[in-house]
TIFITOR-89987 format. One line per 3 residues: their letters; for each residue x, y, z of C-alpha. Coordinates in pm, whole numbers. Example, Ala and Ser with C-alpha at 12.3 -4.5 7.8 and 13.67 -1.06 7.14 Angstrom:
! TIFITOR-89987
AS) 1230/-450/780 ~ 1367/-106/714
***
This chain:
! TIFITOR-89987
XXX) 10962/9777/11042 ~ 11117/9785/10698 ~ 10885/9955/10400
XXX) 10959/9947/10045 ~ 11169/10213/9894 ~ 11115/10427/9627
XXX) 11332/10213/9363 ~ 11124/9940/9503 ~ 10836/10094/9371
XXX) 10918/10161/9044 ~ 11092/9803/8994 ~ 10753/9642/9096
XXX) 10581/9818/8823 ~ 10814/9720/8612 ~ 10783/9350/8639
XXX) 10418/9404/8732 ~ 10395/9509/8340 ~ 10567/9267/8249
XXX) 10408/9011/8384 ~ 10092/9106/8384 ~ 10007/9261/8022
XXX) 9953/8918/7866 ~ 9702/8799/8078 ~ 9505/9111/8164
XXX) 9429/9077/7760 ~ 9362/8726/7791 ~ 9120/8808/8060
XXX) 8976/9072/7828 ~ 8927/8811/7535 ~ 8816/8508/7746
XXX) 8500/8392/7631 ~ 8401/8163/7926 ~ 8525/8135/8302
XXX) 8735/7888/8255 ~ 8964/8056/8017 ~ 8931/8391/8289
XXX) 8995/8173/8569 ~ 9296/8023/8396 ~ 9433/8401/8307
XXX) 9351/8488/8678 ~ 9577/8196/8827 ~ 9847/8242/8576
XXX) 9855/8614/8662 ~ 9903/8486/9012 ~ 10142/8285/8945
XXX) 10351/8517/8738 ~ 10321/8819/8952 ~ 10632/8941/9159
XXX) 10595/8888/9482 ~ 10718/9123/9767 ~ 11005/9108/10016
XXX) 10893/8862/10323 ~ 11019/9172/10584 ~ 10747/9368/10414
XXX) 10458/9172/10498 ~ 10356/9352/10786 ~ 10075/9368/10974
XXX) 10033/9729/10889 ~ 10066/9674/10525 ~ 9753/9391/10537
XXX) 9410/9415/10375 ~ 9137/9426/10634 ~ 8811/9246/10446
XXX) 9018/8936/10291 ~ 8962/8592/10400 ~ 9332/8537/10247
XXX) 9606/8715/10396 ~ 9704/9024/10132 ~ 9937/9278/10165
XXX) 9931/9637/10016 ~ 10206/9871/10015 ~ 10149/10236/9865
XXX) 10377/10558/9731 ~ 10341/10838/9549 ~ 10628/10878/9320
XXX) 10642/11212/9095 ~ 10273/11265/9077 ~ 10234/10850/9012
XXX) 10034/10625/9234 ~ 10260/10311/9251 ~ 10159/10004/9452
XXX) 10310/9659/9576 ~ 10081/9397/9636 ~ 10099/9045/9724
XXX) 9913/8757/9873 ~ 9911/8391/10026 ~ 9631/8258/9750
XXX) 9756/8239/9415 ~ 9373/8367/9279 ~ 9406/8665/9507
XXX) 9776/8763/9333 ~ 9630/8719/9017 ~ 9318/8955/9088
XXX) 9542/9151/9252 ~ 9797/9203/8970 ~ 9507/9209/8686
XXX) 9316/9504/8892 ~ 9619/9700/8967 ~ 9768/9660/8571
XXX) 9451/9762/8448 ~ 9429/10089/8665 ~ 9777/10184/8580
XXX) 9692/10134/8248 ~ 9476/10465/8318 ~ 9625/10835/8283
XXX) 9701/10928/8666 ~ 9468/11200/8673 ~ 9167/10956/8570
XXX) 9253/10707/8854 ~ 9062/10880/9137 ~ 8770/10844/8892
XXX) 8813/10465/8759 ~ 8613/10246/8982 ~ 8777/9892/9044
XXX) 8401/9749/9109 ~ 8327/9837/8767 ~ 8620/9638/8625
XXX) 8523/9393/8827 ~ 8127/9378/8701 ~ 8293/9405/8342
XXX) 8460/9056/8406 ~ 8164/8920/8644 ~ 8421/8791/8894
XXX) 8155/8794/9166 ~ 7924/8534/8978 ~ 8221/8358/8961
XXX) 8403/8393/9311 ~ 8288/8283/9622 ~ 8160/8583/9850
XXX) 8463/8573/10081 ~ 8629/8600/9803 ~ 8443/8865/9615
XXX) 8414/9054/9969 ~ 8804/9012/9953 ~ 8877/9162/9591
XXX) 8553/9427/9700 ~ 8818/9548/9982 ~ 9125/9551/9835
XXX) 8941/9732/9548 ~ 8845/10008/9832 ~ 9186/9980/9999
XXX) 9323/10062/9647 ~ 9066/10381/9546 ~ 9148/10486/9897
XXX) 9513/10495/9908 ~ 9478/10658/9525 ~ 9199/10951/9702
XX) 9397/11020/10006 ~ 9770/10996/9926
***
């Protein structure tokens, strides 16, 4: 099985950021779903997606009706992830949930809920329930890896 390495990592988070930033503020300014929906897919569409040998059964996230992969690290104190999946709305919740959490302080990620970004945005009156149990999961998969490096 090949994993990510550490450069990996850190070049992920690079282009997450830079892909990312723009529409994680358009989500934050959309005034109707279709203008969140639109910043979701573009996310999606924009975020870098992982090596092929790293899409491993190991690395999937159990709870998602789409097939989504999570790799995890901790780098010098730094939680740093690579995610990807097969739906392009997955990818962008993906990338949108994991830019806004790194946007937190490390020591303050244990603490910042992903469910609560995701009531902020009301994705789940929005998303099917597959698809909100889906983005619940990887939420959980995410806190977990970040509470039990």
């Amino acid at each position: 099985m090949v994993s990510p390495t550490e450069q990996d990592f850190l070049q992920f988070k690079q282009a997450l950021h830079e892909s990312q930033l723009q529409w994680l503020a358009a989500l934050d300014s959309a005034s109707n779903w279709q203008d969140k929906y639109r910043a979701i897919l573009m996310a999606g569409k924009a975020l870098p997606k992982c090596q092929p040998e790293w899409r491993t059964d190991s690395a999937l996230v159990e709870g998602c009706e789409s097939q989504a992969w999570m790799h995890h690290k901790l780098i010098a104190g730094e939680h740093h992830f690579i995610l990807d999946a097969d739906a392009r709305i997955i990818r962008g919740l993906m990338g949108l949930m994991l830019c806004a959490l790194e946007s937190q302080e490390p020591s303050n990620q244990s603490e910042t809920t992903l469910a609560d970004w995701m009531q902020r945005h009301q994705l789940e009156n929005h998303l099917s329930p597959s698809r909100a149990n889906g983005l619940i999961a990887l939420a959980e998969s995410i806190q977990q890896a970040i509470t039990n490096p």
